[in-house]
C-alpha positions in Angstrom: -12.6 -3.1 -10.1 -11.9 -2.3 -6.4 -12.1 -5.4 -4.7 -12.2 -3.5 -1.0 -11.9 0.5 0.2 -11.9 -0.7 4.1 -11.5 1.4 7.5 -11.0 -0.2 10.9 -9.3 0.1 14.4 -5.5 -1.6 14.8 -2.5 -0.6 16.4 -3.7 1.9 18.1 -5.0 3.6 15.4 -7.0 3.1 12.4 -6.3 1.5 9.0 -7.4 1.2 6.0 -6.6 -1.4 3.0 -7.8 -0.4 -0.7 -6.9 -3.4 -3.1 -8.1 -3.5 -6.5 -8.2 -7.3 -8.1 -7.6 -10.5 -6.3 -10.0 -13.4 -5.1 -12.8 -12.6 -2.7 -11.7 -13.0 0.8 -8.3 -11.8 0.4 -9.1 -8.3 1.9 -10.5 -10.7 5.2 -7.5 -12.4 5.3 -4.9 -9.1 5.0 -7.3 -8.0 8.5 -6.0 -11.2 10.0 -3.0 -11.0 9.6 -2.6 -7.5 10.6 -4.5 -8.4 14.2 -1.6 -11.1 14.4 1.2 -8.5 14.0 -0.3 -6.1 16.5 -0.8 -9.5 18.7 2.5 -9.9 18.3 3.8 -6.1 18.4 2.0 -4.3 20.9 3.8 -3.6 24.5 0.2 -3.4 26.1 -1.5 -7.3 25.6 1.1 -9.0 28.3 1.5 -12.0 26.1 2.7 -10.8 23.0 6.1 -11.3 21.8 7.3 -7.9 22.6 6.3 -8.2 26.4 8.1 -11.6 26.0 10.9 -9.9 25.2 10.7 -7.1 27.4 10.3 -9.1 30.9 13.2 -11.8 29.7 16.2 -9.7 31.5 18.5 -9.5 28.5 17.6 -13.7 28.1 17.3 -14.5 24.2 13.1 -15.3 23.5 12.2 -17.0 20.4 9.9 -15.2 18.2 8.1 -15.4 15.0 9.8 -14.8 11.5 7.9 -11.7 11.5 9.2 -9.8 15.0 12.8 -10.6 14.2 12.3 -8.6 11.1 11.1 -6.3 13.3 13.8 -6.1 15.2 16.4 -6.3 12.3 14.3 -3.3 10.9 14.6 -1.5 13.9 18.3 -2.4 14.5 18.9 -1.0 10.6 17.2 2.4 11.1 19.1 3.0 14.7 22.4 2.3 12.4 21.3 4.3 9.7 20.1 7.5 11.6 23.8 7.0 14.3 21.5 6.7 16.8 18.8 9.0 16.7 16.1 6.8 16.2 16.2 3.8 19.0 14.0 1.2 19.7 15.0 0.6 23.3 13.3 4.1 24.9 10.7 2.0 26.2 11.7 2.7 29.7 12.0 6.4 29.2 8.6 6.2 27.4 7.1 4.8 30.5 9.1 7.2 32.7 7.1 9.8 31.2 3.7 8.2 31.0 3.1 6.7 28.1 2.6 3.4 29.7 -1.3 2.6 28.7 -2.7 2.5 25.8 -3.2 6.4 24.5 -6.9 6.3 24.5 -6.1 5.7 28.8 -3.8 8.7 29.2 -5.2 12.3 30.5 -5.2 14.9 27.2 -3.9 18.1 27.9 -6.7 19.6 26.1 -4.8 22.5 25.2 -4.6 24.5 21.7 -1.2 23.4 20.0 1.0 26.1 19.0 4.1 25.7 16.8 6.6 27.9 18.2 9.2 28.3 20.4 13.2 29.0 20.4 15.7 26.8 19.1 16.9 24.6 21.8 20.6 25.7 20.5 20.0 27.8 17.8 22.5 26.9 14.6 23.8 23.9 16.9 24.1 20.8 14.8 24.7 17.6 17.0 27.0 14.7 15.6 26.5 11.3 16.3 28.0 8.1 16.1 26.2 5.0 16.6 27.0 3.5 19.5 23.9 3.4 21.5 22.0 0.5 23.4 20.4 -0.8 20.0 23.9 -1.8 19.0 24.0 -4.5 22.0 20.9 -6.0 20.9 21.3 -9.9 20.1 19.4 -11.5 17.3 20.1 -15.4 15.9 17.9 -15.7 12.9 19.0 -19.2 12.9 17.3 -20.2 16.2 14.8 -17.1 15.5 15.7 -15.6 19.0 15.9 -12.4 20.3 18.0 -11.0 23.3 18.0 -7.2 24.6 20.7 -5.4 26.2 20.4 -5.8 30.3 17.8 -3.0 31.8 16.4 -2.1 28.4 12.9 -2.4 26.9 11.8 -2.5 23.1 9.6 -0.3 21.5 7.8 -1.0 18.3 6.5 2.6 17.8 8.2 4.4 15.2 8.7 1.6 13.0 6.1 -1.3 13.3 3.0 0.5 11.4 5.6 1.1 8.5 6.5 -2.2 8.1 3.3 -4.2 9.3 2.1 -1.5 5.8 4.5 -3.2 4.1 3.9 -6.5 4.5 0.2 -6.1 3.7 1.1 -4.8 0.7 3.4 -7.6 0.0 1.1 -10.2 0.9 -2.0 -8.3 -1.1 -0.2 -8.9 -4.2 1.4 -11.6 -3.6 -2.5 -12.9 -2.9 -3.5 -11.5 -6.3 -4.3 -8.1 -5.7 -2.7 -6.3 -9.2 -2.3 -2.8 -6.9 -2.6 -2.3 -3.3 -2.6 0.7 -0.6 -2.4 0.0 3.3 -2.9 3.0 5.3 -2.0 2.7 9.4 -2.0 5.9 10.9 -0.9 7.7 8.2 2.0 5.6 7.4 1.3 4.5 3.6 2.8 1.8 1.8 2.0 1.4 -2.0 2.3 -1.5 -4.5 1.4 -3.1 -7.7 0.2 -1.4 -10.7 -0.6 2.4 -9.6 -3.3 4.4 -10.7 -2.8 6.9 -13.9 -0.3 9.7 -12.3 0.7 7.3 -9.2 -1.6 7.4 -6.2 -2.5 11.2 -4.7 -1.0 11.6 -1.6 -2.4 14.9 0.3 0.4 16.5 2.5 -0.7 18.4 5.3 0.4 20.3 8.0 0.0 18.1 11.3 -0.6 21.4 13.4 -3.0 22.6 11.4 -4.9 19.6 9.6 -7.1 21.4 7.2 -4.3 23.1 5.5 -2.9 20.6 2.6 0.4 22.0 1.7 0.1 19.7 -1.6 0.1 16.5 -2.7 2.5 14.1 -4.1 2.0 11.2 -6.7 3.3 8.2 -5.4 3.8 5.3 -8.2 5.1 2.7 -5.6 6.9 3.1 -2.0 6.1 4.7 1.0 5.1 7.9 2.9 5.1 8.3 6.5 4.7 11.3 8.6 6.1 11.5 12.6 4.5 14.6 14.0 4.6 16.0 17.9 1.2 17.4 17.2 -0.2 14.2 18.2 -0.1 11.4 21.4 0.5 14.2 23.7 -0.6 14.0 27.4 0.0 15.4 31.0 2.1 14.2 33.4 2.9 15.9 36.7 1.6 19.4 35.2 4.4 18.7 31.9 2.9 18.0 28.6 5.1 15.4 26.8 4.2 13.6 23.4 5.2 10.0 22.5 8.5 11.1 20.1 11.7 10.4 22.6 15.0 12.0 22.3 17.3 9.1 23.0 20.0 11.7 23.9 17.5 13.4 27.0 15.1 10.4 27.3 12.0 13.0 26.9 10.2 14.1 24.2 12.0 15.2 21.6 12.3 19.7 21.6 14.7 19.8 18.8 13.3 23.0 16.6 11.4 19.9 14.0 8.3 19.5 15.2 7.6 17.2 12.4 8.6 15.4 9.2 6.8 13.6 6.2 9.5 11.1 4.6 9.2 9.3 1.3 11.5 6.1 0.8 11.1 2.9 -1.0 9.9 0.6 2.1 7.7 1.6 4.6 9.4 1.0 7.6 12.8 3.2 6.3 9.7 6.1 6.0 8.1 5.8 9.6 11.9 5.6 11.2 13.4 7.9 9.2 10.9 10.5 9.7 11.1 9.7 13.6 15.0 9.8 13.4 14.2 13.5 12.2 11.9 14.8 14.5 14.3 14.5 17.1 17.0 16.4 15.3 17.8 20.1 14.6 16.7 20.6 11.2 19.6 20.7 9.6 21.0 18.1 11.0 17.9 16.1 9.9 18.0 17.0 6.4 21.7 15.9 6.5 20.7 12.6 7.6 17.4 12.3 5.5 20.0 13.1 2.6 22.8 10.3 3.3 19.8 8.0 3.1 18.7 9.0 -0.1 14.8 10.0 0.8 12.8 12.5 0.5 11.3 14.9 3.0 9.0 17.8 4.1 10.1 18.8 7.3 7.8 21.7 9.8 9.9 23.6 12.0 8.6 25.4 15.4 8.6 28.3 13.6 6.0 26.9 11.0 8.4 26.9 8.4 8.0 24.1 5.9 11.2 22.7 4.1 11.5 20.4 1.5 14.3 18.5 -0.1 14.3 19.2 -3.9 12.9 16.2 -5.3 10.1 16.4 -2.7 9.4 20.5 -3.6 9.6 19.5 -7.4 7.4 16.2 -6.8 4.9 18.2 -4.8 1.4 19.8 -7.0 -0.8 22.1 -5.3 -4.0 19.7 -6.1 -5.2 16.9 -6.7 -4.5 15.6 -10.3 
């Protein structure tokens, strides 16, 4: 018996939590805890841990248990990706005006259309990982944190995934038998699925309506970075809230966005992050060496999968 099918604002978004089993009040309690992570997460209330963090001049700040996993999370997918995704572009973030809340910033109001030229057409760029993430300083014995000099931490890009995943963890570890948290579109899964897995519609983020297909998740994660959305004006540019740590602005690598499927959700919302900023290619190269799967849209509108993700994919709902 389903136990609660919820929707409701957080982290800048909405989310929902669908448990089936577990004791009444358990669905209440997953809400609280989620409005302590974004408490604890979110660069715009000036007391939470990440402001901390930010205005402490490369001083280590003791957190809570649950931002230094945040931070080791987001230190593991900078390593993982060589750099492409990097928590410490809240500067350039801000540089290009994302620095309100999005529901504050001007829309550009304008139709979105997928396609343009390649950047560098056939150009695949190599990285090693040696950016500012790799400075940043983390005692889990004294639970502190210390950022590199003149840098600022961003949770986007990672902390929905993982705040997903620790609802789920914490649903079924509160007796929930099978669990779904939904932030934004970054879906973490657990417990005992439904017949087939749960039905996961994918869709194309420039043209909602269309569902490409749909993909039976038993357990894991699915996250989808997309430039289609969080896009404002600034000085007559339109940007959108993906950086490229490599030009500090939004990211105009020819993959204008990717759908990843990995075990954990916050490997899914950074590795499909990681990939929007890369040639797509190069992302599927990278998606590869960390064993996920992937549906990647390039500017041209073409849709690429990785072959477990093309065989896993139906063209309904089962």
């Amino acid at each position: 018996m389903a136990l609660a099918d919820t929707v409701a604002p957080a982290m800048g978004t909405m989310a929902r939590l669908y448990l089936v089993g577990g004791p009444t009040g358990l669905e209440a309690r997953l809400r609280v805890q989620l409005d302590e992570l974004e408490r604890r997460w979110s660069r715009f209330i000036e007391d939470s841990e990440i402001c901390q963090l930010n205005a402490a001049l490369g001083q280590p700040v003791k957190v809570s248990p649950a931002t230094l996993l945040l931070v080791k999370r987001a230190v593991q997918a900078s390593r993982a990706t060589a750099g492409a995704f990097d928590p410490l572009v809240l500067h350039d973030m801000e540089r290009i005006g994302y620095s309100e809340s999005f529901d504050l910033l001007p829309s550009p109001n304008l139709p979105l259309v997928a396609m343009r030229d390649h950047r560098a057409p056939g150009r695949v760029l190599v990285r090693t990982w040696a950016g500012p993430a790799a400075a940043i300083r983390i005692d889990a014995s004294a639970s502190t944190v210390a950022l590199p000099t003149g840098t600022g931490f961003d949770p986007g890009g990672i902390g929905k995934g993982l705040a997903a995943d620790l609802l789920v963890e914490a649903a079924l570890k509160g007796g929930a038998t099978s669990a779904l948290v939904d932030i934004g579109g970054d879906i973490c899964v657990g417990g005992t699925a439904p017949s087939g897995g749960w039905q996961i519609a994918l869709a194309n983020p420039f043209a909602p309506a269309d569902v490409v297909g749909y993909v039976a998740l038993p357990w894991g994660a699915i996250a989808t970075s997309s430039t289609s959305a969080r896009r404002w004006q600034q000085d007559a540019a339109t940007h959108h809230h993906i950086v490229d740590p490599s030009t500090g602005t939004s990211a105009e690598s020819g993959t204008v966005a990717a759908t990843v499927v990995a075990g954990q959700g916050w490997r899914a919302d950074a590795l499909a992050n990681a990939a929007v900023v890369m040639h797509p290619k190069a992302a599927l190269e990278m998606l590869s060496a960390n064993g996920v799967e992937a549906m990647l849209v390039h500017d041209t509108g073409q849709l690429v999968f990785t072959a477990a993700m093309a065989q896993a994919t139906s063209e309904s709902a089962a």
